[in-house]
C-alpha positions, 0 to 999 in steps of 0.5 A: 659220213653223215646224211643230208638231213643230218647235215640239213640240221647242222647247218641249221644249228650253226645258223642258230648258233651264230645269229645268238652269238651276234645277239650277245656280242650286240648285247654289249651295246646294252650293257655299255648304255646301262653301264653309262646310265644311258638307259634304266637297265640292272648292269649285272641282268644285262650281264647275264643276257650277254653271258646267256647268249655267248654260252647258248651259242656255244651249246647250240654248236656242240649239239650240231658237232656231236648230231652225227654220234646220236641215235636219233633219225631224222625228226629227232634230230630236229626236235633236239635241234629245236629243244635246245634253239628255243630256250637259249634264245628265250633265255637271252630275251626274257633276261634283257627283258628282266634287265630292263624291269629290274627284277630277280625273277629267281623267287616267286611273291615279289612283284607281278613283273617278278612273277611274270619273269620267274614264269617265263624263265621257268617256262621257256628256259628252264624245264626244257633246258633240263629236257634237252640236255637229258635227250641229248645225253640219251642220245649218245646210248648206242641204237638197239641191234 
């Protein structure tokens, strides 16, 4: 049986989880717009927000399935809830964003807008993805009796 705030977080997760899931299916209103030429948007960048969204969702919703076989107590709980929230949704708007500026944003030196994306993705997505998912594994170590 889990606890009301593990439930409290849960429900959060899933509320997250399905707001970017809406945001994806609604990005393909933008990659059909760029596909048609209908706006200057890189096809494959608007792709991959699409892709980001679907996949940060589902990611959302497997750490609030599995938030009740963690060690963590409350405030963990929301903090590792917060951790993987935050870049997901960064990772789908600064790559609608880089869609739109038709930069790679994967090297550095190319172009100011270049940089600011490679910063951003960095920044936002990149170094605390990486952080969440080692937490969230080390979660799953057994508590300490």
């Amino acid at each position: 049986m889990t606890s009301d705030r593990t439930s409290d977080v849960q429900r959060q997760l899933a509320l997250s989880g399905a707001v970017l899931l809406l945001l994806g299916l609604l990005t393909g209103f933008y990659i059909s717009a760029a596909m048609g030429q209908r706006i200057d948007v890189d096809v494959h960048s608007a792709v991959a927000a699409h892709l980001n969204a679907l996949l940060g969702a589902f990611w959302i919703f497997g750490l609030g399935w599995t938030l009740p076989m963690l060690r963590y107590g409350p405030l963990g709980q929301r903090r590792l809830a917060l951790a993987v929230v935050v870049p997901n949704y960064a990772n789908w708007l600064i790559t609608c964003i880089k869609a739109a500026l038709r930069v790679a944003g994967v090297d550095a030196g190319l172009s100011f807008a270049n940089n600011a994306v490679l910063a951003g993705l960095t920044i936002f997505v990149v170094l605390p993805s990486l952080a969440a998912a080692v937490a969230w594994i080390a979660g799953f170590r057994h508590r300490a009796n």
